[in-house]
Each structure stands twice: as structure tokens, then as C-alpha cells.
C-alpha positions in Angstrom: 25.7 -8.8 -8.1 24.0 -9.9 -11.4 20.2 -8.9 -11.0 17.3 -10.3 -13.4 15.2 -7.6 -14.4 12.7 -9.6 -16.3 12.3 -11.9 -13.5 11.9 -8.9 -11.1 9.9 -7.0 -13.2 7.3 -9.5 -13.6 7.3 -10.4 -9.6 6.5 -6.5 -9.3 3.7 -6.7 -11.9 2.0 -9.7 -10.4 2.8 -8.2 -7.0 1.2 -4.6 -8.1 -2.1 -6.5 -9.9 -2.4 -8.2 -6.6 -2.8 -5.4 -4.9 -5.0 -3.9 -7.1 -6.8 -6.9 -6.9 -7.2 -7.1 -2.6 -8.3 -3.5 -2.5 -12.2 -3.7 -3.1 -11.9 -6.7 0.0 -10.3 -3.7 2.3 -12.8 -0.8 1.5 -15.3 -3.1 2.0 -14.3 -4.2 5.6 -13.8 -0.5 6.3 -16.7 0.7 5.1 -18.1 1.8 8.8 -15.2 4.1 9.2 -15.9 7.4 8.5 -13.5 9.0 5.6 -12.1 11.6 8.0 -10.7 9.4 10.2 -9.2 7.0 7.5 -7.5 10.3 6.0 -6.3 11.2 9.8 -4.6 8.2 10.2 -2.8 7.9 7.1 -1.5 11.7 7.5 -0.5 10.4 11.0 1.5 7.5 10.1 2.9 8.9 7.1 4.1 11.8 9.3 5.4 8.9 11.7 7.2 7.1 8.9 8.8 10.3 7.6 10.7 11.1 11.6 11.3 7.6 11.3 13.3 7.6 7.7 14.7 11.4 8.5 
């Protein structure tokens, strides 16, 4: 299988600044949930995700 890496490397990079650029939109439509629980539920999932993958 004969891979372009340029062509993948800039999907990744405009994938990665797109990203960046959608995360002020999610903080702000989770900005009435307290910190706490945000933390609690990505230490949940992760955990989830980790079983999952093991």
C-alpha cells in the first residue's frame, strides 16, 4: 500500500486547526456545567474506553 504523507499530513493539520478552531463554541454551550462533573465524566469514559481497548 503506497501512502501519501504530504497529503495526509496536511488532512491532519487542517483536521487538528479545526478542532482547535470548534473548541471555544463547545465550552461555551457547556458553560452551566459545573467543572467537577465535566472532569467525572471524562475520567468515566476514558476508564470505559480503556476495558473496551484492553
Amino acid at each position: 500500500m503506497n501512502l501519501n504523507y504530504d497529503k495526509d499530513g496536511l488532512t491532519y493539520a487542517v483536521l487538528s486547526y479545526l478542532m482547535w478552531e470548534l473548541t471555544p463554541i463547545y465550552w461555551k454551550l457547556v458553560h452551566h456545567v459545573a467543572p467537577g462533573e465535566i472532569l467525572a465524566q471524562r475520567v468515566f469514559w476514558s476508564f470505559i474506553l480503556c476495558l473496551f481497548f484492553y
